[in-house]
C-alpha positions in Angstrom: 8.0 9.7 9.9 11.9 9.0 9.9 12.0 7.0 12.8 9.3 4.6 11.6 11.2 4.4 8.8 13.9 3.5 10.2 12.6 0.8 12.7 11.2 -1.5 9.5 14.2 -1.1 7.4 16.2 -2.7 10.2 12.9 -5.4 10.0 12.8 -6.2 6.5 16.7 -7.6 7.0 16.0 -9.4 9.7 12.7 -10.5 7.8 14.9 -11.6 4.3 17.0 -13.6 6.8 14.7 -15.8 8.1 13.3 -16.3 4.9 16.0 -19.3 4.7 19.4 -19.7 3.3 20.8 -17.5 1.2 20.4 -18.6 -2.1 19.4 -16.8 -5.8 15.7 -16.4 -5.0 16.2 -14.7 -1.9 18.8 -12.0 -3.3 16.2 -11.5 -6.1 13.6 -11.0 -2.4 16.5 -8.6 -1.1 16.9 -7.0 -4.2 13.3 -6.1 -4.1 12.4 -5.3 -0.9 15.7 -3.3 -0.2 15.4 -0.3 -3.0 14.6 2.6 -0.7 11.2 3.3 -0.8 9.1 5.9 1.0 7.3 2.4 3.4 4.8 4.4 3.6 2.2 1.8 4.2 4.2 0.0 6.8 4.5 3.4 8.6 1.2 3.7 8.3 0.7 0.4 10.1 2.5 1.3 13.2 1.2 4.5 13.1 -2.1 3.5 13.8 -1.5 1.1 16.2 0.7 3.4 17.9 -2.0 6.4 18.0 -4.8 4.0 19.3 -2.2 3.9 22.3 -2.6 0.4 24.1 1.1 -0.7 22.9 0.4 -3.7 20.7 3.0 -5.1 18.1 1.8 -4.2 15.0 5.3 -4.7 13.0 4.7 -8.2 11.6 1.3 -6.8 9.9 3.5 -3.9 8.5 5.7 -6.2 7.2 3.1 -7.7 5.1 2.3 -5.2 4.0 5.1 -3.7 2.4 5.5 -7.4 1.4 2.9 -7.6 -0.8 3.6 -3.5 -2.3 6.7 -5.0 -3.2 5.3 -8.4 -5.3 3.0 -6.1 -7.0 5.8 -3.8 -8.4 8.2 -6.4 -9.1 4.5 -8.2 -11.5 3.9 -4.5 -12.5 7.4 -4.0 -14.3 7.6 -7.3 -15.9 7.7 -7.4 -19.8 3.9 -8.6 -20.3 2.3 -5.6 -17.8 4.2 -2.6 -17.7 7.5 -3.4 -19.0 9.6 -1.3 -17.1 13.1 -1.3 -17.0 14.0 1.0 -13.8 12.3 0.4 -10.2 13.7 3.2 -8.3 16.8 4.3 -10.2 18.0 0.7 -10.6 17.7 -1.8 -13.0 13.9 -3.7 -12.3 13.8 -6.6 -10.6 13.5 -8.8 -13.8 16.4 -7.0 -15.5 18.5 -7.9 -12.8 17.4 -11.3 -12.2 15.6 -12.6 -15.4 12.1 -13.1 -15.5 11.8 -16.7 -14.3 13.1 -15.5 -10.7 11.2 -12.2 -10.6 8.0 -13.8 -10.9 9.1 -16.7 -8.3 9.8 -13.9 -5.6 6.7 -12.2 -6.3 5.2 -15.7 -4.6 7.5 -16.1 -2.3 6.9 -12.2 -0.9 3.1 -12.8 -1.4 3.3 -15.8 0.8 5.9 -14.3 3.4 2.4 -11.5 3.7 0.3 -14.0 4.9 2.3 -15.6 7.0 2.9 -11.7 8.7 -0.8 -12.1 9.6 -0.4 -15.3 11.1 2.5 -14.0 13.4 0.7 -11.1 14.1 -2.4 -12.7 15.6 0.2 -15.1 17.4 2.0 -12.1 18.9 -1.6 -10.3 20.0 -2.5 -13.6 22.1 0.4 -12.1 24.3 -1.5 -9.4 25.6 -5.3 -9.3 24.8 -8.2 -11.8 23.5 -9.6 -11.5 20.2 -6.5 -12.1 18.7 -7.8 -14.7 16.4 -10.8 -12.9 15.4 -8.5 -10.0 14.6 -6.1 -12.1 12.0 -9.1 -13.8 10.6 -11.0 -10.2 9.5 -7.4 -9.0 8.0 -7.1 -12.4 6.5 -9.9 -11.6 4.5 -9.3 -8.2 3.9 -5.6 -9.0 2.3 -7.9 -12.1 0.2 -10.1 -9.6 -0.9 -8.5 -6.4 -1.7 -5.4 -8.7 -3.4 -7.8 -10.8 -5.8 -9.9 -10.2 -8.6 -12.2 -7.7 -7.0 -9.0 -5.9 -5.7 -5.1 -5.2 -7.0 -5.6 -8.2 -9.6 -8.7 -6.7 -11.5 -7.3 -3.2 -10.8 -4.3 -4.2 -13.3 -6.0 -5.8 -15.6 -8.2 -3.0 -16.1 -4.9 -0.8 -16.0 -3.8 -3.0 -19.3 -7.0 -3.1 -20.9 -9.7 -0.5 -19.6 -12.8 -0.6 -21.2 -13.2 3.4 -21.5 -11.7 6.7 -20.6 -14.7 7.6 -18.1 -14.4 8.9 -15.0 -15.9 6.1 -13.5 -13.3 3.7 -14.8 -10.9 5.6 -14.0 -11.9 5.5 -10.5 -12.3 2.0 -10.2 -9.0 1.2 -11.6 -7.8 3.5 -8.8 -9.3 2.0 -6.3 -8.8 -1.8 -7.3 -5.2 -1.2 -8.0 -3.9 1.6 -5.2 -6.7 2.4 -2.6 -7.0 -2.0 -1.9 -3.8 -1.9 -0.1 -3.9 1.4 1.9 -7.1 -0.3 2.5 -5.0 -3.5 3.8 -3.1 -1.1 5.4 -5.4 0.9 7.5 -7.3 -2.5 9.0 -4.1 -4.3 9.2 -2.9 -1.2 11.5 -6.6 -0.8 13.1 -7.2 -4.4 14.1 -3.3 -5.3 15.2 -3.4 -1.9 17.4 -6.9 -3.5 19.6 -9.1 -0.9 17.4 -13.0 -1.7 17.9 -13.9 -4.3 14.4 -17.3 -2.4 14.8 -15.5 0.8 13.6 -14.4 -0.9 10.6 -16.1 0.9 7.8 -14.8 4.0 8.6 -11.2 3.0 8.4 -12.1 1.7 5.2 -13.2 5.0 4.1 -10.2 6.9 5.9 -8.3 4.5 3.5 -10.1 4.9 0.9 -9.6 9.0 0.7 -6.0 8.4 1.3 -5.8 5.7 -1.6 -7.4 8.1 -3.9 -5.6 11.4 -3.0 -2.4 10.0 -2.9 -3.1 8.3 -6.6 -5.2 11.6 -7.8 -2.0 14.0 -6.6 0.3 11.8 -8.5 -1.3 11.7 -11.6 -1.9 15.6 -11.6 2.0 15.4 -11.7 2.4 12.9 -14.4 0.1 15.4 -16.4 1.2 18.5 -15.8 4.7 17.3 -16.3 3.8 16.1 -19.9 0.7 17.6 -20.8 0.8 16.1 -24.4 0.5 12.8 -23.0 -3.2 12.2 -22.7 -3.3 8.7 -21.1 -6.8 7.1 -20.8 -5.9 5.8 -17.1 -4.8 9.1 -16.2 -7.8 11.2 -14.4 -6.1 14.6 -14.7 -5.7 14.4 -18.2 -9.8 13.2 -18.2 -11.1 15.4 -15.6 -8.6 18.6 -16.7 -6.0 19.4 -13.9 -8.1 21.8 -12.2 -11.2 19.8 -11.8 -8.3 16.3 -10.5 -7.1 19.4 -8.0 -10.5 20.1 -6.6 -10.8 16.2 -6.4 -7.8 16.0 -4.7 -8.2 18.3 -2.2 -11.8 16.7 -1.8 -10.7 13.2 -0.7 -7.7 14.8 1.4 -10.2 16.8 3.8 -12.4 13.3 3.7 -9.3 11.4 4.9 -8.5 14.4 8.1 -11.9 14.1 8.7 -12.2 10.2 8.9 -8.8 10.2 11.0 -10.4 12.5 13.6 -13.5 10.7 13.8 -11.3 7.9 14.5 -9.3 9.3 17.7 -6.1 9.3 15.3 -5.9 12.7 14.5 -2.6 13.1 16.2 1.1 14.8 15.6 2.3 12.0 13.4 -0.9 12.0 11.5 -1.2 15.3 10.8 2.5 14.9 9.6 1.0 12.5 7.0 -1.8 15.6 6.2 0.7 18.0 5.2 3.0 15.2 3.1 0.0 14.6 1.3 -1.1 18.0 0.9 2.2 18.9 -0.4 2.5 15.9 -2.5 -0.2 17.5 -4.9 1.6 20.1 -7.7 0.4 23.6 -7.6 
């Protein structure tokens, strides 16, 4: 996946450039965006677009993408959520640049999302129709997997969930994780000329990603710190054995969805084996 990498790290500079003139807000957007993540969801993105293999742009949709990852970290480490003062080795975004500016480039990245969707659709136009109906349908899946039914509720929950069931615990997972592979996966689906009538199914190939990846991580979170018995946390719930057998559930669900998708190909079975590796033993 290094050469997808590679491709939208070279985008998001050209991306914080046109953003306007330099100024404090957008170092704080640099800052942010430019921390070395994995970008796994804007891979994911091209990916898909690439693998359905009629050679549309899909870049400014990845974009988004990672834009709106990135506003959701910088509103997850602030003071009032979950007060964290590293992001990736270095000082979080609001340690760096105070909290008044951290919360301003959280909007500003949010925004710069949409307005990926809106280029997108622009840049579809150049080579097929149903462009517009394409930007509109990820349009609404960025409104609705974003707001209070998505991400939003998902955090909320994370701060103040009701219970320690399982079914919580899922909910939170998918509200606050599986939403933007979810983003992901149409943005990537749509943007690439994929059939909207096959829609439901990259949901759910999203949605056993989403839950895998989130399942595998906290399965390392617990095992790491076993005395640490977080209510949010469905290993330390379900018991790490039973969040393993979970895990390896959704992952053969998410192969399964890819191949009944045509995108079961080299690069995506790439992602399989990351994922499958992701999860401790």
């Amino acid at each position: 996946m290094q050469h997808y990498r590679d491709r939208i790290e070279a985008e998001l500079l050209k991306a914080v450039e046109r953003m306007g003139e330099k100024s404090r807000l957008r170092d704080a957007c640099e800052y942010a965006l430019m921390t070395g993540g994995k970008r796994l969801r804007p891979i994911l993105v091209l990916m898909i677009a690439d693998a359905i293999g009629l050679g549309f742009d899909a870049m400014p949709s990845a974009l988004s993408v990672e834009f709106f990852h990135t506003a959701s970290l910088i509103a997850d480490d602030l003071p009032c959520m979950d007060d964290d003062d590293e992001r990736r080795s270095r000082p979080s975004l609001h340690k760096a640049f105070g909290e008044g500016a951290s919360i301003l480039a959280s909007y500003t990245l949010i925004a710069e999302g949409y307005g990926g969707i809106y280029e997108n659709g622009q840049k579809m136009k150049e080579m097929a129709a149903g462009a517009d109906a394409a930007a509109l349908l990820c349009l609404e899946a960025a409104t609705r997997c974003a707001g209070i039914n998505g991400a939003t509720n998902g955090q909320f929950l994370d701060l103040n969930p009701p219970d320690s069931s399982l079914e919580t615990i899922r909910k939170i997972i998918y509200q606050k994780t599986v939403t933007l592979f979810e983003i992901t996966f149409i943005f990537g689906w749509l943007f690439g000329g994929g059939n909207p009538a096959s829609l439901e199914a990259v949901k759910q190939c999203a949605y056993h990603l989403g839950m895998a990846f989130q399942i595998a991580d906290d399965l390392e979170d617990h095992l790491q710190d076993a005395s640490q018995k977080s209510e949010i946390n469905i290993a330390s719930v379900c018991g790490a054995e039973k969040a393993a057998f979970l895990f390896e559930e959704e992952r053969q669900g998410f192969v399964s969805r890819l191949q009944e998708l045509g995108l079961w190909n080299a690069s995506f079975r790439e992602v399989a084996e990351w994922l499958r590796a992701l999860a401790p033993t």
